[in-house]
C-alpha positions in Angstrom: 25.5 -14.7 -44.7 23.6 -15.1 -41.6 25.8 -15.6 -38.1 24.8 -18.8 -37.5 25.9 -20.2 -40.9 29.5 -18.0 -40.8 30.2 -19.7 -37.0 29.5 -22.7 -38.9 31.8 -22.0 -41.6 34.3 -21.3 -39.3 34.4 -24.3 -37.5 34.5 -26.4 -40.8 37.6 -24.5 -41.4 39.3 -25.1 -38.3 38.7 -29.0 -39.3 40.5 -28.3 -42.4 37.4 -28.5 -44.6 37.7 -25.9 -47.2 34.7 -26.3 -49.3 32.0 -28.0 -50.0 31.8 -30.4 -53.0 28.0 -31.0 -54.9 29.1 -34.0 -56.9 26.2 -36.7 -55.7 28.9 -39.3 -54.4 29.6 -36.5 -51.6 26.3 -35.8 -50.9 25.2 -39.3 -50.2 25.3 -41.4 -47.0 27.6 -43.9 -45.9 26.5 -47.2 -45.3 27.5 -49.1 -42.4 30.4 -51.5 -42.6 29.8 -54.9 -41.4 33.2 -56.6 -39.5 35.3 -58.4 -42.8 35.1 -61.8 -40.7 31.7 -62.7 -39.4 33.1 -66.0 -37.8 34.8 -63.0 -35.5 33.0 -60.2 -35.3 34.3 -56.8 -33.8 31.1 -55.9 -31.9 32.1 -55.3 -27.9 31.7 -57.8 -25.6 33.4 -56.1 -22.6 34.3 -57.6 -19.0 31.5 -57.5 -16.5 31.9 -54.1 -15.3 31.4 -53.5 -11.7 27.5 -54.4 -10.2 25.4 -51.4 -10.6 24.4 -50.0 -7.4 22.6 -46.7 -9.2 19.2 -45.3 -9.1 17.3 -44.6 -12.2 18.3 -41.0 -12.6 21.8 -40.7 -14.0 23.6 -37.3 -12.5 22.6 -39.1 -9.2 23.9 -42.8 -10.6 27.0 -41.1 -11.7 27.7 -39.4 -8.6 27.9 -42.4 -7.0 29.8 -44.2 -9.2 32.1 -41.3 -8.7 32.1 -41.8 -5.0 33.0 -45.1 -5.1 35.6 -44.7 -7.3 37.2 -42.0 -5.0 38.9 -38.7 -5.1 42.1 -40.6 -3.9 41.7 -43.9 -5.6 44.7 -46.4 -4.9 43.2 -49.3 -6.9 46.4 -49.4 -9.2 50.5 -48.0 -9.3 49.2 -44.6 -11.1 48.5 -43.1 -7.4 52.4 -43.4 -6.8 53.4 -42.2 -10.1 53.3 -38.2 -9.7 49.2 -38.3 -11.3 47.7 -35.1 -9.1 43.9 -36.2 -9.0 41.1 -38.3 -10.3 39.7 -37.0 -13.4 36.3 -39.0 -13.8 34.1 -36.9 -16.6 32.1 -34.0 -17.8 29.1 -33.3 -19.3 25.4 -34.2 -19.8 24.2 -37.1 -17.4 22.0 -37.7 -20.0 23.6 -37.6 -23.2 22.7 -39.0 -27.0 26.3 -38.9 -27.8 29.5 -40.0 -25.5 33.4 -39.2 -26.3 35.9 -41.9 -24.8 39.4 -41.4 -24.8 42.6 -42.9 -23.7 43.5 -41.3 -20.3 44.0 -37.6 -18.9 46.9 -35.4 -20.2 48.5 -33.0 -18.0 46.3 -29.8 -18.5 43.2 -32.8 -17.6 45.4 -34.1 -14.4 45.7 -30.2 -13.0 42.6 -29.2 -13.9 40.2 -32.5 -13.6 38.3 -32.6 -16.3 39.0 -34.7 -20.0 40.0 -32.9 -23.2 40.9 -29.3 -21.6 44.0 -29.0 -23.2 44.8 -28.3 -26.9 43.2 -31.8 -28.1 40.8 -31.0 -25.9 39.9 -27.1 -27.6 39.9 -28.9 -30.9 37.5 -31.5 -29.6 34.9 -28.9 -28.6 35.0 -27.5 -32.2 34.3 -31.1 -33.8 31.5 -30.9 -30.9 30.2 -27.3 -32.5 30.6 -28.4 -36.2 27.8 -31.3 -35.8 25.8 -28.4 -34.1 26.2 -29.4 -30.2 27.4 -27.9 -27.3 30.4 -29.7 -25.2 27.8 -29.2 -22.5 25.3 -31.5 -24.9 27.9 -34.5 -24.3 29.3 -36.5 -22.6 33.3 -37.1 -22.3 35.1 -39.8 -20.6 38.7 -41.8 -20.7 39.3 -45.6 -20.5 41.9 -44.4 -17.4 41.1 -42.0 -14.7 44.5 -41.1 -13.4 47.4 -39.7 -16.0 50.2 -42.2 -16.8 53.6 -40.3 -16.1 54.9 -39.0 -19.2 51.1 -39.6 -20.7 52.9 -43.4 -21.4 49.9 -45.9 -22.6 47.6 -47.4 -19.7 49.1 -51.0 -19.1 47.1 -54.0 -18.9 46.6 -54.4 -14.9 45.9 -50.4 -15.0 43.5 -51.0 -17.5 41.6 -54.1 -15.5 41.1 -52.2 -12.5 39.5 -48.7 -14.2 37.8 -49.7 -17.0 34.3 -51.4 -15.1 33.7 -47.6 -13.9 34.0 -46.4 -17.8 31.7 -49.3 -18.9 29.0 -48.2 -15.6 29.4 -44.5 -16.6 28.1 -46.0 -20.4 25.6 -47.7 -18.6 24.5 -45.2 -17.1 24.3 -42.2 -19.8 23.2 -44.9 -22.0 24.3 -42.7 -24.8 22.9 -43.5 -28.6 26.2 -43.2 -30.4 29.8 -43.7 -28.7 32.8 -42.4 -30.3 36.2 -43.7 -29.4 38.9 -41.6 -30.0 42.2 -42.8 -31.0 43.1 -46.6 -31.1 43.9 -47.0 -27.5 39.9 -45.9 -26.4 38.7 -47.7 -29.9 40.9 -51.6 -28.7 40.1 -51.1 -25.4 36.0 -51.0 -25.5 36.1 -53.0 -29.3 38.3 -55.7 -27.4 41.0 -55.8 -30.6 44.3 -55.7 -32.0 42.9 -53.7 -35.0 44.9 -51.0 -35.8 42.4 -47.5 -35.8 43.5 -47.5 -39.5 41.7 -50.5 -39.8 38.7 -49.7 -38.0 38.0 -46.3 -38.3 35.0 -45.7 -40.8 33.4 -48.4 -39.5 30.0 -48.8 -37.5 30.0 -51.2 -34.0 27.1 -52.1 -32.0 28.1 -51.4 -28.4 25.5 -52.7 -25.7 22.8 -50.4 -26.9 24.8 -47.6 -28.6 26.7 -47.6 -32.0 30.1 -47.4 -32.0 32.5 -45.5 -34.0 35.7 -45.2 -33.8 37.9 -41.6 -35.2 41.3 -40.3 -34.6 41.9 -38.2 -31.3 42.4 -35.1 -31.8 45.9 -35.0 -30.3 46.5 -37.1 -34.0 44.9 -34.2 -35.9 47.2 -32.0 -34.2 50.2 -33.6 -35.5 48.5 -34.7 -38.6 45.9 -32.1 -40.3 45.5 -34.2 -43.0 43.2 -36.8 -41.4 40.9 -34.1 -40.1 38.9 -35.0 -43.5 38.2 -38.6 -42.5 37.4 -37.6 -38.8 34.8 -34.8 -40.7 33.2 -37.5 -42.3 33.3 -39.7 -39.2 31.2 -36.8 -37.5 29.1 -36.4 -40.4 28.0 -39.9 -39.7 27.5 -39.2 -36.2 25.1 -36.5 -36.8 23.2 -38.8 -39.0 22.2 -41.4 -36.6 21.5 -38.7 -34.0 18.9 -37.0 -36.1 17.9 -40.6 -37.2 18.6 -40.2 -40.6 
């Protein structure tokens, strides 16, 4: 067994995949779900986000949009509730794929970066499994400042942080877009849809598709779903390759 495959082995079994099964319903490809109501569809129709200001190449555009924001931003009660810094986002200014999650943890609020922690550690082996580098993506939150207590975002915290989230989309302009968790996945899919409900399911998102998975934080406290996050990321892959 060559290294490449046994690192790849590895990771599979880290996401609790223990084999590999051969009968032809495994092997085959999902098809995309369409929403179960069409008079209401589930595809993202998201607040005006902030007026773009950016240039055409994106590390510069999201620099800015990073300025503007602030290393001290006061736009909502999180600055006087004990959060230490901004954490804005990581990763390729040019990404095919884009991570969104709920808000940073403590590890992310000392360290200012999303997913360092131990959701975060898992997260980079989902990244390696579907053969990318964390440094191939990109990886956002909804919120930029931790809640205390890592407490959901609330609406009015929410309102004011989300336009920079939907500019730093705008700018990447990322392919696919996986929310993970429900927070991430009601916030950007504007519903009340438990991630139950939605997950396994295929959004168009401005000019990305959406899908929305489990955070990893869930798939520490529940191994079982890392199966249907594996096949989320399964599908992922698919539409990067264009398959």
């Amino acid at each position: 067994m060559n290294e490449e495959l046994r690192a790849h082995l590895e990771f599979l079994e880290e996401l609790g995949i223990d084999g590999v099964r051969l009968e032809p319903e495994w092997r085959s490809r999902r098809e995309p779900i369409e929403p179960r109501d069409p008079k209401e569809p589930l595809e993202a129709v998201p607040s005006e986000p902030i007026e773009p200001t950016a240039p055409s190449e994106p590390k510069i555009a999201l620099r800015i949009i990073r300025d503007e924001l602030g290393a001290d931003c006061s736009r909502c009660k999180l600055h006087t509730l004990g959060r230490t810094q901004v954490v804005f986002g990581v990763g390729n200014p040019n990404a095919d794929l884009m991570f969104v999650g709920e808000a940073p943890g403590a590890d992310e609020d000392v360290q200012g970066e999303p997913f360092v922690g131990r959701a975060g550690q898992l997260l980079t082996k989902i990244i390696e499994a579907i053969d990318l580098r964390r440094d191939d993506v990109y990886i956002a939150n909804v919120i930029k400042c931790r809640p205390p207590g890592n407490r959901n975002p609330e609406p009015d915290e929410v309102e004011q942080c989300e336009p920079f989230l939907f500019r730093q989309i705008d700018t990447v302009k990322p392919k696919v877009i996986v929310a993970l968790g429900k927070f991430a996945a009601q916030c950007l899919l504007r519903t009340n849809d438990p991630i139950t409900r939605i997950r396994g399911r295929e959004f168009k998102y401005r000019d990305a598709v959406l899908i929305p998975t489990y955070h990893p934080a869930y798939l520490l406290r529940t191994p079982s779903a890392k199966r249907e996050v594996w096949e989320d990321m399964k599908r992922v892959r698919a539409i990067l390759r264009g398959e």
